[in-house]
MARKE-428431 format. One line per field, with one value per residue (C-alpha): residue number from 1; y, z, x. Coordinates in nm, 3 decimals, m for minus. Layout:
BEGIN
n	c(NUM | ...)
Y	c(Y | ...)
Z	c(Z | ...)
X	c(X | ...)
// end
This chain:
BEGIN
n	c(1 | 2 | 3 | 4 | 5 | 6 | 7 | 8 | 9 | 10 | 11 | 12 | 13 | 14 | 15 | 16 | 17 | 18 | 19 | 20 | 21 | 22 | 23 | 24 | 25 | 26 | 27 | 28 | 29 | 30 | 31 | 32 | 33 | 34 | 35 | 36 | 37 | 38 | 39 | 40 | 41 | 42 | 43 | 44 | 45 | 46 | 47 | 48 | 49 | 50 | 51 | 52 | 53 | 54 | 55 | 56 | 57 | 58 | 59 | 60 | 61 | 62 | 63 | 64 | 65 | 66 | 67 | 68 | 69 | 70 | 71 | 72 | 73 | 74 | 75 | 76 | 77 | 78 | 79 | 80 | 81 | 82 | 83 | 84 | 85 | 86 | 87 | 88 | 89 | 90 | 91 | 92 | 93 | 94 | 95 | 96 | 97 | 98 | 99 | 100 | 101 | 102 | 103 | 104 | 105 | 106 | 107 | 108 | 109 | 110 | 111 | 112 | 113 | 114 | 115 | 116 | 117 | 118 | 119 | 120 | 121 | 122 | 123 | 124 | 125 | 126 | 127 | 128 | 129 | 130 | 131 | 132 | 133 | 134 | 135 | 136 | 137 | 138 | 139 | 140 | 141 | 142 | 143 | 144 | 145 | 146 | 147 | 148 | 149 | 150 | 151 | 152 | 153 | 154 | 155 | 156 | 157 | 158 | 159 | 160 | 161 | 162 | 163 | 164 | 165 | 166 | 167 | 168 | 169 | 170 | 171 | 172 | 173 | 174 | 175 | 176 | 177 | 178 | 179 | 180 | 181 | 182 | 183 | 184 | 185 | 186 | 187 | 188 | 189 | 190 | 191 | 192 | 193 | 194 | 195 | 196 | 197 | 198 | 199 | 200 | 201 | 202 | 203 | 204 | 205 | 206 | 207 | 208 | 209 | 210 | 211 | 212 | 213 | 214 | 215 | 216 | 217 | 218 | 219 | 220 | 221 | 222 | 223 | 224 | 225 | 226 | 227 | 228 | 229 | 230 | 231 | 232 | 233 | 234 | 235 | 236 | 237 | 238 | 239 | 240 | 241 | 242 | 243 | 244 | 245 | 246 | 247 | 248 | 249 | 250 | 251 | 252 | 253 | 254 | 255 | 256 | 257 | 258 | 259 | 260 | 261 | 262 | 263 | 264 | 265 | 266 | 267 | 268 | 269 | 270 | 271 | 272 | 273 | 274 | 275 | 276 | 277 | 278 | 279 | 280 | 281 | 282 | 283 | 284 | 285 | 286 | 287 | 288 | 289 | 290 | 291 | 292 | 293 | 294 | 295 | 296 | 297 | 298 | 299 | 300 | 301 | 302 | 303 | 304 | 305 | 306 | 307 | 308 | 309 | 310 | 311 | 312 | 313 | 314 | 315 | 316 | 317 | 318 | 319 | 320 | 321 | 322 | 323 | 324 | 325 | 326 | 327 | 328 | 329 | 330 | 331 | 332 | 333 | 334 | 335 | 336 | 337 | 338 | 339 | 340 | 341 | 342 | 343 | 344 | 345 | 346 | 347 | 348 | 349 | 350 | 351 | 352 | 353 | 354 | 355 | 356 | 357 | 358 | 359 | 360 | 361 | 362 | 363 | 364 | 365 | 366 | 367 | 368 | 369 | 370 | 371 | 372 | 373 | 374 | 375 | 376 | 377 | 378 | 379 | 380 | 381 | 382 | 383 | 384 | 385 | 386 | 387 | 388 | 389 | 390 | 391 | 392 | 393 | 394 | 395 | 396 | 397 | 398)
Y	c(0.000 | 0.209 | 0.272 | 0.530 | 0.428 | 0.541 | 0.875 | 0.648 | 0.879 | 1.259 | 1.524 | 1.567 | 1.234 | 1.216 | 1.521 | 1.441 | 1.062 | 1.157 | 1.451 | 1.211 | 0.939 | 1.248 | 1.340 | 1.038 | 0.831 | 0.846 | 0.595 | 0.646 | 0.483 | 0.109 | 0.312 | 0.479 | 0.174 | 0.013 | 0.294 | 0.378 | m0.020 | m0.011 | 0.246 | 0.178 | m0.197 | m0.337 | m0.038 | 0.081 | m0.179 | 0.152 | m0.006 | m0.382 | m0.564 | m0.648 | m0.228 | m0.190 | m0.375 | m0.279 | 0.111 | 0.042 | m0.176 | 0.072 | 0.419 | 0.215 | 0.203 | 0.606 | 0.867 | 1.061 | 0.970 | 0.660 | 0.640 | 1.006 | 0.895 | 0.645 | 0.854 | 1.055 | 0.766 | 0.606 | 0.900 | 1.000 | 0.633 | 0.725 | 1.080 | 1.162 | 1.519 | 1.656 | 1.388 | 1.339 | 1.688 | 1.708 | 1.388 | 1.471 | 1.786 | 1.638 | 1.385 | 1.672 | 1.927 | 1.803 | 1.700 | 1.994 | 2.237 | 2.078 | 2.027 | 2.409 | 2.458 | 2.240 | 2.415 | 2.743 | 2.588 | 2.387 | 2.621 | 2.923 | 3.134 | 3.078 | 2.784 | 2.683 | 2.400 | 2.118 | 2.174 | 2.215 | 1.871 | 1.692 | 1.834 | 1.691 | 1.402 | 1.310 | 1.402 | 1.134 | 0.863 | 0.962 | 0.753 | 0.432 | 0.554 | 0.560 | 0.225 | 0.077 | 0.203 | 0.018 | m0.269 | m0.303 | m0.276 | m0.501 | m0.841 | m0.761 | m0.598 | m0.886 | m1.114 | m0.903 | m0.917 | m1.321 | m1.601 | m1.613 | m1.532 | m1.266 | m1.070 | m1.061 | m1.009 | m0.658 | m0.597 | m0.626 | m0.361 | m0.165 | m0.161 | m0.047 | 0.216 | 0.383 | 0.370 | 0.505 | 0.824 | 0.875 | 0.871 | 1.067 | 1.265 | 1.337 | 1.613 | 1.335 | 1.041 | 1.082 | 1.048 | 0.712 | 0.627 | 0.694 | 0.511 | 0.193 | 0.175 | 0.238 | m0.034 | m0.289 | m0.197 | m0.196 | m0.582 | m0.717 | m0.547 | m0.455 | m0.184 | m0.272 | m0.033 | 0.025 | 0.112 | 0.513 | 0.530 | 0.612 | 0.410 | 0.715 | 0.712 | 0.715 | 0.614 | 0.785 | 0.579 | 0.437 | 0.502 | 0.732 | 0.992 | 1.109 | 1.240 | 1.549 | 1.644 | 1.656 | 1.898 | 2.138 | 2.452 | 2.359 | 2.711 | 3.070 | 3.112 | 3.159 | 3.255 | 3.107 | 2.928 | 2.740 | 2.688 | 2.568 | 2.373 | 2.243 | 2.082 | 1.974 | 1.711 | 1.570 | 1.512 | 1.422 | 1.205 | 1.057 | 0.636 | 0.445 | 0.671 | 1.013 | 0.877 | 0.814 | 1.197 | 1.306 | 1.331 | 1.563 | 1.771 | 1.761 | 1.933 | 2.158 | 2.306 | 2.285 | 2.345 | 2.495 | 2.744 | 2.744 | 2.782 | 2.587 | 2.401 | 2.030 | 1.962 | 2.176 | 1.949 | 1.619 | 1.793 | 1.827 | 1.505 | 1.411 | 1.588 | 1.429 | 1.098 | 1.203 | 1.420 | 1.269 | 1.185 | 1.162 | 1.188 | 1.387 | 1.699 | 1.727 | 1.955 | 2.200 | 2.223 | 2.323 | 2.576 | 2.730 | 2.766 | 2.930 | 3.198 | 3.153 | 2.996 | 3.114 | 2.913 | 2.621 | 2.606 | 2.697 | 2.367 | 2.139 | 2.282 | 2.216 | 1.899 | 1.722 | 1.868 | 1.598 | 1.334 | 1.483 | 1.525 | 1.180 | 1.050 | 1.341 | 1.247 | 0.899 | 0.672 | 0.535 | 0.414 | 0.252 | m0.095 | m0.025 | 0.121 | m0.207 | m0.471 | m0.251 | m0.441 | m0.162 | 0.016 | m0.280 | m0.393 | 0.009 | m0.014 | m0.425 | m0.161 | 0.159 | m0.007 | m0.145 | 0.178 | 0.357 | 0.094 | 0.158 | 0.541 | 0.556 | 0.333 | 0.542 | 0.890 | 0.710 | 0.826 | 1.243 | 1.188 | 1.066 | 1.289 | 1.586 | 1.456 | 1.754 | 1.613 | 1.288 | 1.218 | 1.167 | 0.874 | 0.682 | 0.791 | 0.685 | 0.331 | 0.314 | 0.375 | 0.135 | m0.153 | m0.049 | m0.011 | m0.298 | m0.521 | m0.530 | m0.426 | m0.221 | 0.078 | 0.464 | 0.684 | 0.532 | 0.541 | 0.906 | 0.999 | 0.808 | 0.953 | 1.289 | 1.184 | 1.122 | 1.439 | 1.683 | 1.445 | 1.510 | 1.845 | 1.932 | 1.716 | 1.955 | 1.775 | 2.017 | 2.109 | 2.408)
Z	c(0.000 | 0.070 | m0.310 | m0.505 | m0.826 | m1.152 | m1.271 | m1.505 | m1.403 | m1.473 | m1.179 | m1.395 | m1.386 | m1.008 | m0.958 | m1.187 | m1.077 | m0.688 | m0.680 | m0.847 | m0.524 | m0.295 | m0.470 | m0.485 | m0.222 | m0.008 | 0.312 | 0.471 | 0.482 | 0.363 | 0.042 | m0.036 | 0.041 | m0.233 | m0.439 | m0.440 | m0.488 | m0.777 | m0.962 | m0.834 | m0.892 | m1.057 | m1.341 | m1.402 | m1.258 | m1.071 | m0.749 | m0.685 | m0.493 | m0.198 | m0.206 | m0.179 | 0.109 | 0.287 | 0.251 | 0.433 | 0.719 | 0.780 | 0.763 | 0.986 | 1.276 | 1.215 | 1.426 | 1.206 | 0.910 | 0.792 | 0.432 | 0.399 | 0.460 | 0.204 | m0.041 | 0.004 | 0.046 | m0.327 | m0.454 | m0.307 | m0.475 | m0.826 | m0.822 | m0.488 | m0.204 | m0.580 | m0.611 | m0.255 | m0.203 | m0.542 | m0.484 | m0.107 | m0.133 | m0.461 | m0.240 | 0.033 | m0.120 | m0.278 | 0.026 | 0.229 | m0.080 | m0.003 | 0.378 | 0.389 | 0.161 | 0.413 | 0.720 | 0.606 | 0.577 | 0.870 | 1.118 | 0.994 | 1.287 | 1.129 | 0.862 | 0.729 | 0.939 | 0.652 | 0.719 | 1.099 | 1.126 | 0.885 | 1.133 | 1.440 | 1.238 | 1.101 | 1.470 | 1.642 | 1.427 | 1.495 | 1.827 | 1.646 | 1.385 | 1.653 | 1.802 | 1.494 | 1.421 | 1.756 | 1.684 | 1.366 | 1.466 | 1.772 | 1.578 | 1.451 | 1.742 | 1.941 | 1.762 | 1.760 | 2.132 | 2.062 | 2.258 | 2.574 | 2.826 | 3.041 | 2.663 | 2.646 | 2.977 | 2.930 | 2.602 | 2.801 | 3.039 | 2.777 | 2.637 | 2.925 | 3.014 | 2.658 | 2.709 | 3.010 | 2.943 | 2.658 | 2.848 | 3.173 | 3.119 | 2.718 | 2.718 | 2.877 | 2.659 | 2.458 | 2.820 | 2.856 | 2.542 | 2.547 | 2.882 | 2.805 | 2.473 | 2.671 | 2.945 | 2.631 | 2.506 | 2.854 | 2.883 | 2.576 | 2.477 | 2.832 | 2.764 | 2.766 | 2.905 | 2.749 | 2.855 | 2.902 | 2.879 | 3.161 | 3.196 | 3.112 | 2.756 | 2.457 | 2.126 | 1.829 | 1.666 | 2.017 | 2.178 | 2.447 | 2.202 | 2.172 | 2.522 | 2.422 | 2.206 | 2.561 | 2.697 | 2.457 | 2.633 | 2.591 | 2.363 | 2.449 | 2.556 | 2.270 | 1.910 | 1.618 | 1.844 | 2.001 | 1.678 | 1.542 | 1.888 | 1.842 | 1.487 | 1.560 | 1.844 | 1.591 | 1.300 | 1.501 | 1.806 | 1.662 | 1.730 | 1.503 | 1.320 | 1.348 | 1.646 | 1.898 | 1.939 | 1.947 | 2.331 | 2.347 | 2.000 | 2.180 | 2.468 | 2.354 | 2.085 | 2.310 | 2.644 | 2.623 | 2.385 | 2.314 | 1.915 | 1.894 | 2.042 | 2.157 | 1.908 | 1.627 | 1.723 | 1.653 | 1.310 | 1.231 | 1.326 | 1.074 | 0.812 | 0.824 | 0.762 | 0.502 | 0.282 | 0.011 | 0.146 | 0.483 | 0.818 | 0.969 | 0.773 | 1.078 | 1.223 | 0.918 | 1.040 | 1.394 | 1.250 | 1.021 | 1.383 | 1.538 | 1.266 | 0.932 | 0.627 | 0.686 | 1.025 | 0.835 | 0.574 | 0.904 | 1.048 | 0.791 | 0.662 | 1.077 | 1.068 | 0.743 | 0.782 | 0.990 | 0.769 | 0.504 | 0.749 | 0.826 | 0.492 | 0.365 | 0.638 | 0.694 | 0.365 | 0.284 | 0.638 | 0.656 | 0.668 | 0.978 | 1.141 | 1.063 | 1.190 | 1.543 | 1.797 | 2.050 | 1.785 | 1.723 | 2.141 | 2.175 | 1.925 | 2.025 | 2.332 | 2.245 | 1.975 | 2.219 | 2.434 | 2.094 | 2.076 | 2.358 | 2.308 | 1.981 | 2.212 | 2.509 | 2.292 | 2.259 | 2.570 | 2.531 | 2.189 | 2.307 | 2.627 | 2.349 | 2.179 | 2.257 | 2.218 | 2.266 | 1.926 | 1.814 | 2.018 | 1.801 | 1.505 | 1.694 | 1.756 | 1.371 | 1.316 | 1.553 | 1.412 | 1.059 | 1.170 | 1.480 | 1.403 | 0.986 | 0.990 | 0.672 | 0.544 | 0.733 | 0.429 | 0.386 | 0.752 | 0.825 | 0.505 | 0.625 | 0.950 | 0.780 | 0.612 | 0.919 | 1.142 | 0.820 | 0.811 | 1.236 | 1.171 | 0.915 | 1.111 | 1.418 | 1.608 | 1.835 | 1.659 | 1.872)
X	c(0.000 | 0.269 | 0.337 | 0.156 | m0.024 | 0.048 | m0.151 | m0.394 | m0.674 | m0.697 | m0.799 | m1.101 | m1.223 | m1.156 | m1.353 | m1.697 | m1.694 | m1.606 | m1.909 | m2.153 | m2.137 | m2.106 | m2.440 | m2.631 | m2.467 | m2.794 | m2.782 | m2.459 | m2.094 | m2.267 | m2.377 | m2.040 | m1.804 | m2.015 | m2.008 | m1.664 | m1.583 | m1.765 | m1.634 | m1.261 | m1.236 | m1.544 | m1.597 | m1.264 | m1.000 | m0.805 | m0.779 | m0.713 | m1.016 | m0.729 | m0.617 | m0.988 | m1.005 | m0.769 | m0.800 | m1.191 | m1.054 | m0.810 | m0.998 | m1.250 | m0.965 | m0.928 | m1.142 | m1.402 | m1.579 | m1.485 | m1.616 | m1.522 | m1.154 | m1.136 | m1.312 | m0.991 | m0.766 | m0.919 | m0.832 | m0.475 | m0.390 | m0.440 | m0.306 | m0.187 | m0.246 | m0.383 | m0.605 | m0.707 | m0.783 | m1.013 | m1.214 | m1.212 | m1.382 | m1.598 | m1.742 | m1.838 | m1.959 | m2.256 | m2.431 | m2.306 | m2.497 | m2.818 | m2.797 | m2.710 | m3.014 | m3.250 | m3.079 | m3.218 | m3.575 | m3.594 | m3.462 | m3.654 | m3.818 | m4.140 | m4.150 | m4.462 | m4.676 | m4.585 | m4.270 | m4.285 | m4.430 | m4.219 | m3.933 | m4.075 | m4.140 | m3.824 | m3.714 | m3.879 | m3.732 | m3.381 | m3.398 | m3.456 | m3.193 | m2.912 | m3.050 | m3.064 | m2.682 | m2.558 | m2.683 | m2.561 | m2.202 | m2.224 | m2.156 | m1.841 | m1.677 | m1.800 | m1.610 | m1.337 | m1.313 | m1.239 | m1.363 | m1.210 | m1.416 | m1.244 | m1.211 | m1.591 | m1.639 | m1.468 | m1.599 | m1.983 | m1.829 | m1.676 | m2.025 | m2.225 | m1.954 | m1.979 | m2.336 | m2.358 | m2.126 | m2.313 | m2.670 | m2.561 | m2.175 | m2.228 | m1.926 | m1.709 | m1.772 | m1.414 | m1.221 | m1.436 | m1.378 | m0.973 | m1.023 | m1.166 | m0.900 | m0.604 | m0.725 | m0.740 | m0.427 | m0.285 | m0.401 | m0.341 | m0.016 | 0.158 | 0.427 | 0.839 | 1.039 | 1.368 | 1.655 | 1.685 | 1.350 | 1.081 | 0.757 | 0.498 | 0.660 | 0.499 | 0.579 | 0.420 | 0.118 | 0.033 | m0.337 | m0.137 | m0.053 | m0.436 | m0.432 | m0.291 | m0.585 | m0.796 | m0.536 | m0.681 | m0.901 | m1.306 | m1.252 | m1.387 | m1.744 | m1.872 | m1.870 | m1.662 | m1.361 | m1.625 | m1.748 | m1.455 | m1.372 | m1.690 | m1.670 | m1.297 | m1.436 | m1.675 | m1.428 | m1.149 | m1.261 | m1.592 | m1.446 | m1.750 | m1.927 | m2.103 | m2.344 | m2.069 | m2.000 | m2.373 | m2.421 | m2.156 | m2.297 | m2.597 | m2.455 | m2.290 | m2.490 | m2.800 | m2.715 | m2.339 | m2.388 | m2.743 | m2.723 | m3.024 | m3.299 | m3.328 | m3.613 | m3.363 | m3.073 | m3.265 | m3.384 | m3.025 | m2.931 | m3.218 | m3.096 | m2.743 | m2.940 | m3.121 | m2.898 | m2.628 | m2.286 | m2.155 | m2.358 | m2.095 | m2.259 | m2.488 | m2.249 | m2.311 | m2.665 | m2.526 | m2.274 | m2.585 | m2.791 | m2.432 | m2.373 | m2.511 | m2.372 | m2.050 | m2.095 | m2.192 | m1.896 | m1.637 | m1.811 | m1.789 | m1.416 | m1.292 | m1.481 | m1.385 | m0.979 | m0.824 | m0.960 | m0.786 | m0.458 | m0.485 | m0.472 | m0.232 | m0.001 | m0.045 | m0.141 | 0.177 | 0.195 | m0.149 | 0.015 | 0.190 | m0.127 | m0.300 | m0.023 | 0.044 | m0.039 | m0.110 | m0.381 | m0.582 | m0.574 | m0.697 | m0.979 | m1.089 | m1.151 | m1.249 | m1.487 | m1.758 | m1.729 | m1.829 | m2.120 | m2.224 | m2.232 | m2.420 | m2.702 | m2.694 | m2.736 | m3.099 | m3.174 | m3.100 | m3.246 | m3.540 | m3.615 | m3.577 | m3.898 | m4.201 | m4.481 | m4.683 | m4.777 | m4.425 | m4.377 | m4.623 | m4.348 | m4.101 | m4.287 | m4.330 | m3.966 | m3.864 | m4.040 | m3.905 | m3.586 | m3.501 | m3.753 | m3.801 | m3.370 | m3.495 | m3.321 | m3.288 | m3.347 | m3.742 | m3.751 | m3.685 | m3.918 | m4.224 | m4.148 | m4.155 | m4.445 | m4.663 | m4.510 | m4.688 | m5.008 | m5.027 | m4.948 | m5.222 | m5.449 | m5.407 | m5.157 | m4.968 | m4.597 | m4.516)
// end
């Protein structure tokens, strides 16, 4: 992996091909991987099925979004930082456009009552969204964890840890997080001390080295550092997928700063569903609430930055990344804490439904979602759907 490939594929290509999944890639990473695989190594033979491979399972052991990363990572391999940076911000900037658009519409001051109660619709599916996410990921970390008891033993506790941060101490969940990682890596790869060197060492590319991102001040009160502070956290420490860091989006954006409403947030946690390309563009919505559009674009440009550092910086040493012992003991660990987040955020999500007619949604998008395992996109519409029929029928959506 750690050589480049040659430039068989012009900037232009990268660019029209790259914006056309980052405008039609509706339902998340599962829609992009197979996207992107498609056009890289079924269509046009760029990328070998094994490269393929191995560029998801290693953007999936990197913070952020993961199928933003190897959107980037497919395209640094056929024409390098040029080629990265083009399909990169290709594969963005289509579904930031129209979430932008949808921001302005949703959180008006006084939108129209269709559109009122297709917000509190969509919001009361998000819930069984999150729930739905969990679940999906529990299988594979659970095997990860192997089968020796004492392993899955942890990875339960792991579990209801994440979880419970997420449901009770939202601004905190990273520390658990970076805490139940480092206790994995801890057990299953104890650290040698060498000679000359002290015991609180840390090597670079070990778990240890993230604590200096928490040393970081919580930013000003207020205004575009704690903007940017803001959207950093999301792109940068989100372990598993854009759920994990909503408690502490949530938090903040509600009841730190107050840019926007409980039943606001959970419309812009919709809307990151529901748009093209990655779910991470929730934290546009948020930025649009904080200061405009131009609070929207300094969101998503904070946000979406270290996953271009971290491919930028770090391709050609993917392999390494994937064969160090200490990263994969930190993520068998960190990964069920994550889990265990994105199913404790059900909670806050939940309490921030208003009114009593939204559980029934809520119900509906359940069963669709946990019990039928059918897809998010039709799930949030029909939810939509049903919030502008209450609405028009005289349901309360103030």
């Amino acid at each position: 992996m750690a050589a480049q490939a040659p430039e068989r594929v012009t900037l232009a290509t990268i660019a029209r091909e790259w914006g056309r999944i980052g405008a039609i890639g509706f339902g998340g990473p599962p829609a992009h991987i197979a996207l992107l695989r498609q056009l890289c190594v079924d269509r046009r033979g760029w990328l070998s099925a094994a490269e393929f491979e191995d560029g998801v399972a290693t953007t999936n052991m990197l913070p952020g979004p993961a199928s933003t990363q190897l959107a980037i990572f497919c395209a640094w391999r056929l024409r390098g930082p040029a080629g990265a940076l083009i399909g990169g911000a290709c594969f963005i900037v289509p579904g930031l456009i129209v979430i932008l658009a949808l921001s302005a519409v949703f959180l008006a001051a006084r939108p129209p009552l269709w559109i009122s109660g297709a917000a509190l619709g969509a919001d009361a599916a998000v819930p069984a969204v999150a729930l739905s996410a969990a679940l999906g990921l529990s299988p594979a970390s659970w095997a990860r964890a192997g089968p020796e008891r004492p392993a899955r033993a942890r990875w339960v506790g792991y579990l209801l840890a994440g979880g419970a941060a997420a449901a009770l101490i939202g601004p905190f969940l990273v520390l658990v997080l970076i805490a139940c990682g480092l206790l994995e890596a801890l057990l299953r790869t104890p650290p040698r001390i060498r000679p000359g060197r002290r015991a609180g060492g840390t090597q670079a590319g070990q778990p240890g080295m993230l604590l200096p991102l928490l040393a970081a001040p919580a930013a000003a009160a207020g205004g575009l550092l704690s903007l940017a502070w803001f959207a950093f956290k999301v792109g940068a420490l989100s372990y598993g997928g854009g759920f994990v860091i909503i408690p502490l989006m949530q938090h903040d954006a509600v009841h730190t700063y107050h840019w926007m409403t409980s039943a606001q947030f959970l419309s812009a946690v919709a809307l990151g569903q529901v748009t093209p390309g990655p779910v991470v563009q929730t934290v546009a919505v948020v930025g649009y609430a904080a200061a405009g559009i131009g609070g929207g674009l300094l969101a998503a440009l904070v946000a979406f930055a270290p996953s271009f550092v971290f491919v930028l910086a770090g391709g050609s040493r993917f392999d390494a990344l994937r064969s160090n012992a200490s990263v994969q003991a930190f993520l068998t660990g960190a990964g069920p804490a994550a889990i265990g987040a994105i199913a404790g955020a059900t909670i806050p999500l939940g309490l921030a439904l208003s009114h009593l007619w939204q559980v029934g949604v809520l119900a509906v998008a359940a069963a669709w979602l946990v019990g039928l395992r059918r897809g998010v996109v039709t799930a949030i519409a029909v939810a939509a759907a049903l919030g502008v029929i209450a609405a028009l029928s005289g349901a309360p959506v103030g």
